[in-house]
CHARMM-style PDB file with segment names, atoms N, HN, CA, C and O in Angstrom:
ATOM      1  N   UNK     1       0.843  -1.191   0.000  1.00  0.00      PROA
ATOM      2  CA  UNK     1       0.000   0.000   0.000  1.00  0.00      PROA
ATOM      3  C   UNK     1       0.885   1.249   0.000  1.00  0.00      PROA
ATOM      4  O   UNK     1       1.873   1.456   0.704  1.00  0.00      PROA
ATOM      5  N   UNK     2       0.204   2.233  -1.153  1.00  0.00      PROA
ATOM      6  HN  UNK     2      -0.599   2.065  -1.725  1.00  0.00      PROA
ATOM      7  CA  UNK     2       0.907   3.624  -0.653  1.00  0.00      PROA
ATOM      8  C   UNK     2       1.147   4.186   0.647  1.00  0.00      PROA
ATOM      9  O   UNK     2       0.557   3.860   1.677  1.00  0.00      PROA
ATOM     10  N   UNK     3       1.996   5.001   0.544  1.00  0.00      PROA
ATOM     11  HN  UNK     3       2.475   5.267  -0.293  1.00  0.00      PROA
ATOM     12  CA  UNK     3       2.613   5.869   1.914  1.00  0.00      PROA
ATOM     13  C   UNK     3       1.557   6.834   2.133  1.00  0.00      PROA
ATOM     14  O   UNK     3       1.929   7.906   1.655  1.00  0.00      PROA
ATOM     15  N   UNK     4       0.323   6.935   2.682  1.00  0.00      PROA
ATOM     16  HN  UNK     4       0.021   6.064   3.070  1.00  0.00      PROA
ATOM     17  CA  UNK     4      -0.207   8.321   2.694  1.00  0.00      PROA
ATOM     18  C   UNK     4       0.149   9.701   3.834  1.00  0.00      PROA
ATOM     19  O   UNK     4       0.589   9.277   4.903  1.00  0.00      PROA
ATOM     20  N   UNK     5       0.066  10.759   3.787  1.00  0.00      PROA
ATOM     21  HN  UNK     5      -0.291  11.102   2.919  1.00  0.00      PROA
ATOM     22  CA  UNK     5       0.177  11.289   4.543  1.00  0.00      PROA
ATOM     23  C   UNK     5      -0.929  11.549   5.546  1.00  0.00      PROA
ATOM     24  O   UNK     5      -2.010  11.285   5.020  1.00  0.00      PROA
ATOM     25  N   UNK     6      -1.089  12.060   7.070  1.00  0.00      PROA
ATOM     26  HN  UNK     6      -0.211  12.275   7.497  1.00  0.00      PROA
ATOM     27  CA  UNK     6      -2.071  11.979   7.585  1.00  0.00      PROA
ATOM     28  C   UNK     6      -3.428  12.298   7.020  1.00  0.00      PROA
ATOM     29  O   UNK     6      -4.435  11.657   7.321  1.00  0.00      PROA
ATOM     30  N   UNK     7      -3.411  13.472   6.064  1.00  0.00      PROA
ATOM     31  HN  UNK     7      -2.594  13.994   5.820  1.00  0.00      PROA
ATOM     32  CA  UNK     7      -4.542  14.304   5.795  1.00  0.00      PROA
ATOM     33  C   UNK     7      -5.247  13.526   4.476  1.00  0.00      PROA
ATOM     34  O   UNK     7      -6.438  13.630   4.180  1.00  0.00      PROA
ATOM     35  N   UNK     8      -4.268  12.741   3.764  1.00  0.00      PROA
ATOM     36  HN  UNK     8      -3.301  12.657   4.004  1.00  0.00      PROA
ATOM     37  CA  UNK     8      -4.431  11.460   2.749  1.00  0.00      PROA
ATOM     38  C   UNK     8      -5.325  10.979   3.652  1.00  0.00      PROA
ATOM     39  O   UNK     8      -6.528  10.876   3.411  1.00  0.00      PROA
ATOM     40  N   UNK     9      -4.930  10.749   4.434  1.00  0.00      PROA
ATOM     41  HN  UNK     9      -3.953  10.833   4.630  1.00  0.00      PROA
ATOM     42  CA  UNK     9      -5.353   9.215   5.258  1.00  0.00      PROA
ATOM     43  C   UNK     9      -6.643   9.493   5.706  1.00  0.00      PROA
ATOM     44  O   UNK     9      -7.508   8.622   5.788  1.00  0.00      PROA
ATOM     45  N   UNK    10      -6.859  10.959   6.074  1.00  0.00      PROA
ATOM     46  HN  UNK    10      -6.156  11.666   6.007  1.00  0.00      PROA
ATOM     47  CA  UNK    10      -8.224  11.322   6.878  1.00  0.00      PROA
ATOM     48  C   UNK    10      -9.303  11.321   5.784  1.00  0.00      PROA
ATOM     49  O   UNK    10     -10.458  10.937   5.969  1.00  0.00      PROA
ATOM     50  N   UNK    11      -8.691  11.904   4.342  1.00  0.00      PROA
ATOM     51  HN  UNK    11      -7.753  12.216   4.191  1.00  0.00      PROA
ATOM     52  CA  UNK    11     -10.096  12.349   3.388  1.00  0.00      PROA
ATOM     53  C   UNK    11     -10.070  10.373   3.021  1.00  0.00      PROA
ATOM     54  O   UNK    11     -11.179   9.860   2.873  1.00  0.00      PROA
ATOM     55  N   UNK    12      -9.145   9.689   2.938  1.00  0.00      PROA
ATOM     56  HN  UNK    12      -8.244  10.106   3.059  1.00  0.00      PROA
ATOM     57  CA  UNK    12      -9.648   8.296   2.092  1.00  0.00      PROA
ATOM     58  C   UNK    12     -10.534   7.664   3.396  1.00  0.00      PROA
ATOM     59  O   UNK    12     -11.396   6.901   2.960  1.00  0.00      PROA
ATOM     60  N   UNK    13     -10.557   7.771   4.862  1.00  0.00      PROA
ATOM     61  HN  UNK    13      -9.856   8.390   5.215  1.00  0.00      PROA
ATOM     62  CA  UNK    13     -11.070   7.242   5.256  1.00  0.00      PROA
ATOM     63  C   UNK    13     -12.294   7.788   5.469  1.00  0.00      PROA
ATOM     64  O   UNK    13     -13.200   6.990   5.705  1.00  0.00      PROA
ATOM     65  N   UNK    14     -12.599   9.165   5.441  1.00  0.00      PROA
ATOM     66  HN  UNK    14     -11.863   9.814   5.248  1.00  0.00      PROA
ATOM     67  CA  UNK    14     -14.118  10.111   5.108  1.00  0.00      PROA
ATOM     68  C   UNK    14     -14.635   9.652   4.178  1.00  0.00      PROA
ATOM     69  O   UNK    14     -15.790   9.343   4.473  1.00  0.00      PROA
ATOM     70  N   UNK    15     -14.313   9.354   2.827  1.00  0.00      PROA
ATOM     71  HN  UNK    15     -13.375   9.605   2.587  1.00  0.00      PROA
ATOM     72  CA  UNK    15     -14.493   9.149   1.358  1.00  0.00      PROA
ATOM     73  C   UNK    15     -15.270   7.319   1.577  1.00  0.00      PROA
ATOM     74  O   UNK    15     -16.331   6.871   1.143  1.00  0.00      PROA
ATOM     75  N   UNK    16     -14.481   6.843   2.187  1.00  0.00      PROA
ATOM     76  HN  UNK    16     -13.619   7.207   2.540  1.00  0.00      PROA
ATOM     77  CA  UNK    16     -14.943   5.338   2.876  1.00  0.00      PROA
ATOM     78  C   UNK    16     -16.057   5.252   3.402  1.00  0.00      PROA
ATOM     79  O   UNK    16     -16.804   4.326   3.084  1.00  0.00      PROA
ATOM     80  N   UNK    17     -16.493   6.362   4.493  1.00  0.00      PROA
ATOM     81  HN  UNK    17     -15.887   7.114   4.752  1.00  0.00      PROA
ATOM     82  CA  UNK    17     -17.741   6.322   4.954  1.00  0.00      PROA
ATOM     83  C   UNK    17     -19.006   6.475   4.695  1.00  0.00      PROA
ATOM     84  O   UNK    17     -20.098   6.006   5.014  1.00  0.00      PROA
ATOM     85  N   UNK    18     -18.375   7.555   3.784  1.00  0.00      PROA
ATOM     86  HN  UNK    18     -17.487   7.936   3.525  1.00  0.00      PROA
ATOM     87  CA  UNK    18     -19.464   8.045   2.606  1.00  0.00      PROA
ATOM     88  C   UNK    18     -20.093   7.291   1.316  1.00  0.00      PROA
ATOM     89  O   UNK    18     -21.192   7.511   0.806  1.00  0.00      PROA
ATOM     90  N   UNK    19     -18.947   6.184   0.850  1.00  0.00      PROA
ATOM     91  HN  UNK    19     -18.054   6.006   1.264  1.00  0.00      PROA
ATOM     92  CA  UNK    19     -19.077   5.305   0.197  1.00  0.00      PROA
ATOM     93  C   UNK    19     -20.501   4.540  -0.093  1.00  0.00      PROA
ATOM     94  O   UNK    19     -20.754   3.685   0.756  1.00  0.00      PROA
ATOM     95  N   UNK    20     -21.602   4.707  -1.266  1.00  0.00      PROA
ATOM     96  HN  UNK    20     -21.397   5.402  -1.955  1.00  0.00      PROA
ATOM     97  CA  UNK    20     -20.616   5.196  -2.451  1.00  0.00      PROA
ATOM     98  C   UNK    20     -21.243   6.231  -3.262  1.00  0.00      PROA
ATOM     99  O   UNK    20     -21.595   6.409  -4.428  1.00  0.00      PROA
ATOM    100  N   UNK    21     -21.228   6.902  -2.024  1.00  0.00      PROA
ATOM    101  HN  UNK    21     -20.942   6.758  -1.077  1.00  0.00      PROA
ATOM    102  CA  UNK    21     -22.108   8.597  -2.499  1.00  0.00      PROA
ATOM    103  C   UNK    21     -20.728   9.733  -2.537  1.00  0.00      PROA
ATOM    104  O   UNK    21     -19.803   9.887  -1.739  1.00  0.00      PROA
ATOM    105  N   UNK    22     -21.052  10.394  -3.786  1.00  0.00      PROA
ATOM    106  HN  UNK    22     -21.803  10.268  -4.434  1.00  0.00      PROA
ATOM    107  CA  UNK    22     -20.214  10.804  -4.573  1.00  0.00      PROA
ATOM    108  C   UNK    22     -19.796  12.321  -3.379  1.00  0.00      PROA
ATOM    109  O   UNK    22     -20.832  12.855  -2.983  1.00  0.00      PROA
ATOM    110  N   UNK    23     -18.745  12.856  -2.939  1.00  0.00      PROA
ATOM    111  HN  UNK    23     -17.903  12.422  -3.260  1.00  0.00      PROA
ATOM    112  CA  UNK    23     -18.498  14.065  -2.041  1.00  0.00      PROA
ATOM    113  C   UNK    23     -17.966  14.881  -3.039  1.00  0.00      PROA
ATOM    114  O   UNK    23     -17.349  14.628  -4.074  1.00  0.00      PROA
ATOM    115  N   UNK    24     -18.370  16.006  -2.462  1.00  0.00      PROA
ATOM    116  HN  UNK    24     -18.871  16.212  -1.621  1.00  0.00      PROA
ATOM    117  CA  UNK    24     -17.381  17.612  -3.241  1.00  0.00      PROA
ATOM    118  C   UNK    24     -16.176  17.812  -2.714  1.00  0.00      PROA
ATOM    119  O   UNK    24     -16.112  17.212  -1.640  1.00  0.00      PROA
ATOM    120  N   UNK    25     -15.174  18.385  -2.972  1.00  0.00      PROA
ATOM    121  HN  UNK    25     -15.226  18.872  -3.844  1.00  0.00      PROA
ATOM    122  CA  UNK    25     -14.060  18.132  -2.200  1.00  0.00      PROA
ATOM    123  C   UNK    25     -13.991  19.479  -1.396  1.00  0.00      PROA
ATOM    124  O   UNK    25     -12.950  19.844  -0.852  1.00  0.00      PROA
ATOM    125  N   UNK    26     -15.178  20.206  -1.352  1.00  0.00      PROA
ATOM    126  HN  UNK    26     -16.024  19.909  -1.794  1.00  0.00      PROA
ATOM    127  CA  UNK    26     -15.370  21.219  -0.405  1.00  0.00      PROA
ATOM    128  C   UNK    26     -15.656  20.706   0.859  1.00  0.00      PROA
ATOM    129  O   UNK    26     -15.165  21.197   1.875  1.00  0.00      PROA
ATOM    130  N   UNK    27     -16.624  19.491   0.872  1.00  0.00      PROA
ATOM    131  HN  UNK    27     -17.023  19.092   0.047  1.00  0.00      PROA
ATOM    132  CA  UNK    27     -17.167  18.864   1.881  1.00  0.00      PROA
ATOM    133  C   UNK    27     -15.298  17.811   2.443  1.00  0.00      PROA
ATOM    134  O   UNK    27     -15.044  17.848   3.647  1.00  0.00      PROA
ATOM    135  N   UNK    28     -14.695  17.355   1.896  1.00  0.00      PROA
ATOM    136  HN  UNK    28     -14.901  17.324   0.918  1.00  0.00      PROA
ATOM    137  CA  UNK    28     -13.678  16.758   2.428  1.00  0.00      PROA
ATOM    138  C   UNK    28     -12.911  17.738   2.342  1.00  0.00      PROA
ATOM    139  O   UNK    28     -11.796  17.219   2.392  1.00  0.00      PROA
ATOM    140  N   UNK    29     -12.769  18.907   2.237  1.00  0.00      PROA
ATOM    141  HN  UNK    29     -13.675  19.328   2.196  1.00  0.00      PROA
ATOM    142  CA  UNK    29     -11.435  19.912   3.063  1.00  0.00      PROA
ATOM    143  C   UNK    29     -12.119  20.202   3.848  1.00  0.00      PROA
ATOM    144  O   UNK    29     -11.488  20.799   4.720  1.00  0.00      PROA
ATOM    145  N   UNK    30     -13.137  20.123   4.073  1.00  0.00      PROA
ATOM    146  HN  UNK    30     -13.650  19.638   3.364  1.00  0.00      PROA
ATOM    147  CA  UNK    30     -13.905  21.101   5.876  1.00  0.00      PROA
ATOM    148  C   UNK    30     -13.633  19.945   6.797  1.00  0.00      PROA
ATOM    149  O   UNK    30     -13.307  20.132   7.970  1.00  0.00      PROA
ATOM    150  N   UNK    31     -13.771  18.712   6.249  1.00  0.00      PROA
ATOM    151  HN  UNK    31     -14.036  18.560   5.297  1.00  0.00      PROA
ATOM    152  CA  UNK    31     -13.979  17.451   7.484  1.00  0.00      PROA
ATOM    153  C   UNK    31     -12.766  17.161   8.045  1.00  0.00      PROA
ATOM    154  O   UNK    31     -12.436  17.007   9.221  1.00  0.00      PROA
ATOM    155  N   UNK    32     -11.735  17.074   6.308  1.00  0.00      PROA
ATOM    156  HN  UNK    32     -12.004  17.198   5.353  1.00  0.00      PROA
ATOM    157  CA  UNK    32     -10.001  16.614   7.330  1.00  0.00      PROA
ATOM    158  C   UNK    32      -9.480  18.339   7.983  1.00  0.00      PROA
ATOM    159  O   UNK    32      -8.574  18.490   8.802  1.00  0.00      PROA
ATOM    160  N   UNK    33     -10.195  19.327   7.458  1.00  0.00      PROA
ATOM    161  HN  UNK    33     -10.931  19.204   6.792  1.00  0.00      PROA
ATOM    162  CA  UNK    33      -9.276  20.200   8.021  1.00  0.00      PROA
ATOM    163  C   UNK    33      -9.724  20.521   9.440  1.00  0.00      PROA
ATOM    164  O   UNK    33      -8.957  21.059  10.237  1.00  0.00      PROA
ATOM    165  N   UNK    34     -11.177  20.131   9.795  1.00  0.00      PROA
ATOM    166  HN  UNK    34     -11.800  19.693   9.147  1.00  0.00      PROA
ATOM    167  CA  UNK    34     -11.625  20.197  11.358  1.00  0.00      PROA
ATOM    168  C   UNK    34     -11.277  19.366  11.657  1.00  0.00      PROA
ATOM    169  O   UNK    34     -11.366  19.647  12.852  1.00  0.00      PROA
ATOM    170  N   UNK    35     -10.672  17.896  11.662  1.00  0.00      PROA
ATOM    171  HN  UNK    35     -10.599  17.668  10.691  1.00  0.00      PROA
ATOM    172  CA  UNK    35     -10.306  17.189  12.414  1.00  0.00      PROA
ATOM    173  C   UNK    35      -8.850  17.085  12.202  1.00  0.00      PROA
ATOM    174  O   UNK    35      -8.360  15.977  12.421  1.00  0.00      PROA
ATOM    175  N   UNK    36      -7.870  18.277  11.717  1.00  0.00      PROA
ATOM    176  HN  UNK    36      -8.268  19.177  11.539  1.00  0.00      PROA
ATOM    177  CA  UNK    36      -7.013  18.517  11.773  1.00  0.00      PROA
ATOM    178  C   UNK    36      -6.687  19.581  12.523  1.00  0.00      PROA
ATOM    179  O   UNK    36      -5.507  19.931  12.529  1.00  0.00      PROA
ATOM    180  N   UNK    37      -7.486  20.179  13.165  1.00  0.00      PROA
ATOM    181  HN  UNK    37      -8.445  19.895  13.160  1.00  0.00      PROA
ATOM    182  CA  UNK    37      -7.600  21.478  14.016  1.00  0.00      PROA
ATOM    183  C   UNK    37      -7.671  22.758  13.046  1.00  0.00      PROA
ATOM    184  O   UNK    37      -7.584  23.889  13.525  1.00  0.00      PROA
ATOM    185  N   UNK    38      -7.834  22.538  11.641  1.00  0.00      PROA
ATOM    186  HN  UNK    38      -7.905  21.620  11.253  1.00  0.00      PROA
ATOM    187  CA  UNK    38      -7.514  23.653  10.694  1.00  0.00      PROA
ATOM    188  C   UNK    38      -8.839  24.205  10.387  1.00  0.00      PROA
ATOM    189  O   UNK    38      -8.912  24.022   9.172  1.00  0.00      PROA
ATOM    190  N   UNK    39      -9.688  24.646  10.673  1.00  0.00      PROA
ATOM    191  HN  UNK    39      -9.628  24.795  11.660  1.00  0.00      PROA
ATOM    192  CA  UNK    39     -11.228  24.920  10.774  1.00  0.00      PROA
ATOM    193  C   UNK    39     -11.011  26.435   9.401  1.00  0.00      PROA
ATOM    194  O   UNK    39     -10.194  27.356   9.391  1.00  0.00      PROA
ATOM    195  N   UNK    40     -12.064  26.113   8.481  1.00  0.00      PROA
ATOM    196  HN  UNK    40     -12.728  25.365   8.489  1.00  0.00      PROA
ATOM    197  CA  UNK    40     -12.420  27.306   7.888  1.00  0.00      PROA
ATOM    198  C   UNK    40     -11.491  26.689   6.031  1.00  0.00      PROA
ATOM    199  O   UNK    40     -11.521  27.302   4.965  1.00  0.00      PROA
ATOM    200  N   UNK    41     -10.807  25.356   6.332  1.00  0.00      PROA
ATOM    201  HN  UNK    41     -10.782  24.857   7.199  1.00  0.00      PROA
ATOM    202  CA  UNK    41     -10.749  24.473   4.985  1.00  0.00      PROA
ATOM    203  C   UNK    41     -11.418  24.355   3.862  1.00  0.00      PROA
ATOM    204  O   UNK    41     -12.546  24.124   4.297  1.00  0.00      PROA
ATOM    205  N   UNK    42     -11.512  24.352   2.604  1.00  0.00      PROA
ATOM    206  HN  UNK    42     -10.596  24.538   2.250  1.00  0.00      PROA
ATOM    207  CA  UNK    42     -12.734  24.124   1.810  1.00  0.00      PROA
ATOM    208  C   UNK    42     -11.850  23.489   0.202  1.00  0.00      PROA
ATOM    209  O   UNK    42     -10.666  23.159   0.147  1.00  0.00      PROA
ATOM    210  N   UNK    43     -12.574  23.473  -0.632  1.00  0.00      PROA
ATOM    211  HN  UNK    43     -13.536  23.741  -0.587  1.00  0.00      PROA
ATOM    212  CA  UNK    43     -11.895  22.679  -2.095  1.00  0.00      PROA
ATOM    213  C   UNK    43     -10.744  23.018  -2.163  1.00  0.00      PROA
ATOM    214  O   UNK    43     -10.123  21.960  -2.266  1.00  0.00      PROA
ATOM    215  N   UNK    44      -9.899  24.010  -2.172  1.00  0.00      PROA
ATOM    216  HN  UNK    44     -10.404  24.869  -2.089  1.00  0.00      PROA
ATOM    217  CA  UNK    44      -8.220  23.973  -2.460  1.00  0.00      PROA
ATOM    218  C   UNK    44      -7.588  23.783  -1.912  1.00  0.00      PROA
ATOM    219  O   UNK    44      -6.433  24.153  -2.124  1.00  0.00      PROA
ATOM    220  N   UNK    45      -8.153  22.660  -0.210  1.00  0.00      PROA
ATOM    221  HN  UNK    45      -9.092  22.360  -0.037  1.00  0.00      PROA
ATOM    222  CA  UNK    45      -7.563  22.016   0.481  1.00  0.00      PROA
ATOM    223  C   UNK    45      -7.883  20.644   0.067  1.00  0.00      PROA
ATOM    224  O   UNK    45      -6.997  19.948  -0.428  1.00  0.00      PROA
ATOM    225  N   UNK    46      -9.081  20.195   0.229  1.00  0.00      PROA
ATOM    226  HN  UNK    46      -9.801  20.760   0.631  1.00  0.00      PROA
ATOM    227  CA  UNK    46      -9.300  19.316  -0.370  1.00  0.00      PROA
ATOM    228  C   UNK    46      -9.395  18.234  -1.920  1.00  0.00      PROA
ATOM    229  O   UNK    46      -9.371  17.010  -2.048  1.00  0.00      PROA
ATOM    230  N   UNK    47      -9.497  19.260  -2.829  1.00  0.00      PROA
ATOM    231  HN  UNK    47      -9.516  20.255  -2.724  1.00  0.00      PROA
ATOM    232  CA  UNK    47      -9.228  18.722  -4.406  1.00  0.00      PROA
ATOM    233  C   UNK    47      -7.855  18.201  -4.394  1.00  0.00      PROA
ATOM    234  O   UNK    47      -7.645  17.306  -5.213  1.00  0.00      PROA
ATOM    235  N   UNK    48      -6.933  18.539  -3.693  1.00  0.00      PROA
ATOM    236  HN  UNK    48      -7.104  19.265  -3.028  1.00  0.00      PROA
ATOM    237  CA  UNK    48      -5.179  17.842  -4.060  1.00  0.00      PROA
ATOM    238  C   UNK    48      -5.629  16.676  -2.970  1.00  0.00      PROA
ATOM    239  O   UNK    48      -5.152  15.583  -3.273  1.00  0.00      PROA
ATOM    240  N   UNK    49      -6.131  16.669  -2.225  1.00  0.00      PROA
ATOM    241  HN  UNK    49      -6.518  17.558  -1.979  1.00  0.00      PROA
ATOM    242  CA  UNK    49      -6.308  15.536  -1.311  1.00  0.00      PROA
ATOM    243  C   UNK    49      -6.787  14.103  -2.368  1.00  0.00      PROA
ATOM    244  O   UNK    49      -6.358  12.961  -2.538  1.00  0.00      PROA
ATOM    245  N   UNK    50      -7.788  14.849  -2.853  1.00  0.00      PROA
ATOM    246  HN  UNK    50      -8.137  15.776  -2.715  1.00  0.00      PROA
ATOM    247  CA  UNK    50      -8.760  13.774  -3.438  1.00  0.00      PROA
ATOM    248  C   UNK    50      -8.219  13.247  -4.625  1.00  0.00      PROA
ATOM    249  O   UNK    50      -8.474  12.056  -4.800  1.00  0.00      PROA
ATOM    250  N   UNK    51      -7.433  13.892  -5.629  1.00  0.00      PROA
ATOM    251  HN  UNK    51      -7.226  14.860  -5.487  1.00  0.00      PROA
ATOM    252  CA  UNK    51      -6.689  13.901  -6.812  1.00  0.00      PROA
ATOM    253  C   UNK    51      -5.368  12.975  -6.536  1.00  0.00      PROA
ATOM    254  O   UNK    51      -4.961  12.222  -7.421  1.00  0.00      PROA
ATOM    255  N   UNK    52      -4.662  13.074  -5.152  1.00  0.00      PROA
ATOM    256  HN  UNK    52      -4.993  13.685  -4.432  1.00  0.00      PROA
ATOM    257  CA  UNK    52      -3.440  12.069  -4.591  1.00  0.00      PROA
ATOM    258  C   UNK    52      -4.415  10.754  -4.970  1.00  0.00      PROA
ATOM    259  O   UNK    52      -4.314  10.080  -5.995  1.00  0.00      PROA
ATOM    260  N   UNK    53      -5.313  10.573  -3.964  1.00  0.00      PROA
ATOM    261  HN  UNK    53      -5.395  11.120  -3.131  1.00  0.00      PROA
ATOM    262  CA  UNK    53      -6.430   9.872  -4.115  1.00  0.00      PROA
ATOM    263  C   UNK    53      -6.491   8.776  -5.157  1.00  0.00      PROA
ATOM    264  O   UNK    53      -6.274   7.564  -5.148  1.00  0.00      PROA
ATOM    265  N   UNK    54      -6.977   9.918  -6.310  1.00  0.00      PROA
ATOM    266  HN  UNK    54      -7.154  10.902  -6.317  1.00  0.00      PROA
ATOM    267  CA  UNK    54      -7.300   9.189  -7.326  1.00  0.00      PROA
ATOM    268  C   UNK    54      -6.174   8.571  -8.238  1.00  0.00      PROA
ATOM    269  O   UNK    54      -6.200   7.505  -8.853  1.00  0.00      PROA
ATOM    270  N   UNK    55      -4.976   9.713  -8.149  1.00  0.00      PROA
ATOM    271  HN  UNK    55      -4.955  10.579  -7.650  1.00  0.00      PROA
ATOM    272  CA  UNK    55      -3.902   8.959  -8.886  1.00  0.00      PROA
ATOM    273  C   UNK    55      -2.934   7.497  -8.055  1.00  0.00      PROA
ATOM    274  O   UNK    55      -2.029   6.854  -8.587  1.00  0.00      PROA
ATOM    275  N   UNK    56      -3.290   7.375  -7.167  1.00  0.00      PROA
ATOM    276  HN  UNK    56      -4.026   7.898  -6.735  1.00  0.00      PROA
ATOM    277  CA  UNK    56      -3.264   6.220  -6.500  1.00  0.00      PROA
ATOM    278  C   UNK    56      -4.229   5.080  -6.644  1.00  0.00      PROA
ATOM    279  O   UNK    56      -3.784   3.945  -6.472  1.00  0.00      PROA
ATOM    280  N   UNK    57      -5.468   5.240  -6.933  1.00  0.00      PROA
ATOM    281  HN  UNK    57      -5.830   6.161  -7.073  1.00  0.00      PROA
ATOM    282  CA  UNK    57      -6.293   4.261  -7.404  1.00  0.00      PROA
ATOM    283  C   UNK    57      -7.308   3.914  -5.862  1.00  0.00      PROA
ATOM    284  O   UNK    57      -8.149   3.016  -5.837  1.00  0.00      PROA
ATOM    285  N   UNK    58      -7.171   4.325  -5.326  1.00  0.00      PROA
ATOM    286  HN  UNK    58      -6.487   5.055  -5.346  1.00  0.00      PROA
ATOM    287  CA  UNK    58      -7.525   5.016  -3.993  1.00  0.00      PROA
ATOM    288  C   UNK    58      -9.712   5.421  -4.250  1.00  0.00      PROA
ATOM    289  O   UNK    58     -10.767   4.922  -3.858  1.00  0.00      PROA
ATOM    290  N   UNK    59      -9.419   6.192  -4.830  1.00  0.00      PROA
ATOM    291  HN  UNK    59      -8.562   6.597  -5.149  1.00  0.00      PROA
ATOM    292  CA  UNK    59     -11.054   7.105  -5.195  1.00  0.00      PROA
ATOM    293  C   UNK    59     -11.384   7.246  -6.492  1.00  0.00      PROA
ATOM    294  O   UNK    59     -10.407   7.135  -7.232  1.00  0.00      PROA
ATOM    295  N   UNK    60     -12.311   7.431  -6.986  1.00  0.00      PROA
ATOM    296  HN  UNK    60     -13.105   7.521  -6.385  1.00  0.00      PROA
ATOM    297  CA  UNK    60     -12.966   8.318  -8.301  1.00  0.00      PROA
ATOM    298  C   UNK    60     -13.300   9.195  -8.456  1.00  0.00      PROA
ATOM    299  O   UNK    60     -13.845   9.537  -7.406  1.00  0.00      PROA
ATOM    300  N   UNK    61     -13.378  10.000  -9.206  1.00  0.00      PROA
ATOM    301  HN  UNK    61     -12.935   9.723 -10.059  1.00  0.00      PROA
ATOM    302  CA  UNK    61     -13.706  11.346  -9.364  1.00  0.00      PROA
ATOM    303  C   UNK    61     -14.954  11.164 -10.985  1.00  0.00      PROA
ATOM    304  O   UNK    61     -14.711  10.821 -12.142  1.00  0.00      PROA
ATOM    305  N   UNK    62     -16.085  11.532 -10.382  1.00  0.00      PROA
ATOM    306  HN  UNK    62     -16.282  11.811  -9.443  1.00  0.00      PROA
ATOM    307  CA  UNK    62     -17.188  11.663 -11.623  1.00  0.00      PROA
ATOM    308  C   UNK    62     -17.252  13.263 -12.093  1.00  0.00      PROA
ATOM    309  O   UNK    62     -16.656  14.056 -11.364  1.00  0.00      PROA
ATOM    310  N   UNK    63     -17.873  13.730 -13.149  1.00  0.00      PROA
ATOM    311  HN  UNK    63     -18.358  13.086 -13.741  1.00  0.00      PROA
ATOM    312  CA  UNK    63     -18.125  14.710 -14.169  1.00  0.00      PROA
ATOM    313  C   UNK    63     -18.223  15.703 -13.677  1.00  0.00      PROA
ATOM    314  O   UNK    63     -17.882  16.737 -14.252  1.00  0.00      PROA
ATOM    315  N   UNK    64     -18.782  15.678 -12.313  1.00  0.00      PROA
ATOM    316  HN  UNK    64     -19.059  14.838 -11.845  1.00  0.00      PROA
ATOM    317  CA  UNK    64     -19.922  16.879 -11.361  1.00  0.00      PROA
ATOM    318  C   UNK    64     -18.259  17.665 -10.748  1.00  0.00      PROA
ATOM    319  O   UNK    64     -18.251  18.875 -10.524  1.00  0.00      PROA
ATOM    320  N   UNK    65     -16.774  16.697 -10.505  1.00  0.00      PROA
ATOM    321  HN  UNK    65     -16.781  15.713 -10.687  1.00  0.00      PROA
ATOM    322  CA  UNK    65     -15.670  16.719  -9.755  1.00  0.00      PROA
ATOM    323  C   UNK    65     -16.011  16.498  -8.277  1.00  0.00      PROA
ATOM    324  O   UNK    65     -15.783  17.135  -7.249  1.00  0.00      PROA
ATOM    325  N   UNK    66     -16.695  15.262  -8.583  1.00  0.00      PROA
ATOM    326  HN  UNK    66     -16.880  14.744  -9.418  1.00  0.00      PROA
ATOM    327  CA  UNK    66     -16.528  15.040  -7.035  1.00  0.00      PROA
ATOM    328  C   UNK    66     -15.884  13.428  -6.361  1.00  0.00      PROA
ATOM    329  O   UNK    66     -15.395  12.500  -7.006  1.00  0.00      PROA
ATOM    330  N   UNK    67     -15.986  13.477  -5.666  1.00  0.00      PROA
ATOM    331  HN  UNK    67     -16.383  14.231  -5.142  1.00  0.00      PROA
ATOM    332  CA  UNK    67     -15.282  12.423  -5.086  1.00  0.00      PROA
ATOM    333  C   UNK    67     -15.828  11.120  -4.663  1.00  0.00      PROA
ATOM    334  O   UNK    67     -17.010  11.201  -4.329  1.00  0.00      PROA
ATOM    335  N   UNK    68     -15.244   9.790  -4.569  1.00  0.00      PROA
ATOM    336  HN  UNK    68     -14.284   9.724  -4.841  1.00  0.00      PROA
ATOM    337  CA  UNK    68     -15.624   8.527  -3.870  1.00  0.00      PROA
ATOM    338  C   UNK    68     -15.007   7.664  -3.964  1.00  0.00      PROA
ATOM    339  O   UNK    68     -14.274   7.410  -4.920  1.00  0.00      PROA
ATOM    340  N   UNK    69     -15.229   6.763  -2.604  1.00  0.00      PROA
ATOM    341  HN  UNK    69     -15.824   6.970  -1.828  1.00  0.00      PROA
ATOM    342  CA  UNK    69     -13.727   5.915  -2.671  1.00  0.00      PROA
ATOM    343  C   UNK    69     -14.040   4.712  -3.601  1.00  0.00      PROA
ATOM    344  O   UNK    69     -15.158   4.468  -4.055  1.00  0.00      PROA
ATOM    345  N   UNK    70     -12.990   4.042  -3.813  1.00  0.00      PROA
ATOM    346  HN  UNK    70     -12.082   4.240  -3.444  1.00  0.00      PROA
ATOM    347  CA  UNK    70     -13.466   2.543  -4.654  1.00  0.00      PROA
ATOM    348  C   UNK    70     -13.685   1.368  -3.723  1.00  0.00      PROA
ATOM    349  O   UNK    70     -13.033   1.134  -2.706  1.00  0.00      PROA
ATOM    350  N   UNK    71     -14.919   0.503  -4.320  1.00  0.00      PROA
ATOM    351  HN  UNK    71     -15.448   0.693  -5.147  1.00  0.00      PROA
ATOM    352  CA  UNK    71     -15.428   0.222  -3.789  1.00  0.00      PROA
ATOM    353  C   UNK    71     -13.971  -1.558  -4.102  1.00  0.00      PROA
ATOM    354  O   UNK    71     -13.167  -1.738  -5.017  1.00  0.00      PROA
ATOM    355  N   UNK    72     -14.274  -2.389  -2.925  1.00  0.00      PROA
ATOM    356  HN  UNK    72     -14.927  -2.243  -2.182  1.00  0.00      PROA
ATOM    357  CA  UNK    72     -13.396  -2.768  -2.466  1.00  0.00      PROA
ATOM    358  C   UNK    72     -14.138  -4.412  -3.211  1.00  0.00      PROA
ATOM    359  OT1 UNK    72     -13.550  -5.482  -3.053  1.00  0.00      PROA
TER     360      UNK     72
END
């Protein structure tokens, strides 16, 4: 398995829960960045999150640009 970094680690396991309803990556920079203590986060925290993500094979990204993990 890839090396993720914590904040990797927080949106793939958000993205998991949510599974397999598609997220904005506005909604996963607010979630890892409050439970990163970073409050006030939104998509240009989250879209590089989700995009590591996907180029890992990790999530999908559909038309709308949103997010979900693969299903296992």
């Amino acid at each position: 398995m890839a090396q993720l970094t914590q904040s990797q680690h927080l949106a793939l396991k958000y993205l998991e829960g949510k599974c397999p309803v598609f997220v904005s990556p506005t909604e996963v920079g607010r979630e890892v960045g409050n439970q990163l203590g970073k409050e006030g986060r939104h998509s240009s925290f989250g879209s590089p999150l989700c995009q590591k993500l996907v180029n890992l094979g990790f999530a999908v990204k559909n038309d709308a640009g949103h997010y979900a993990a693969v299903t296992k």
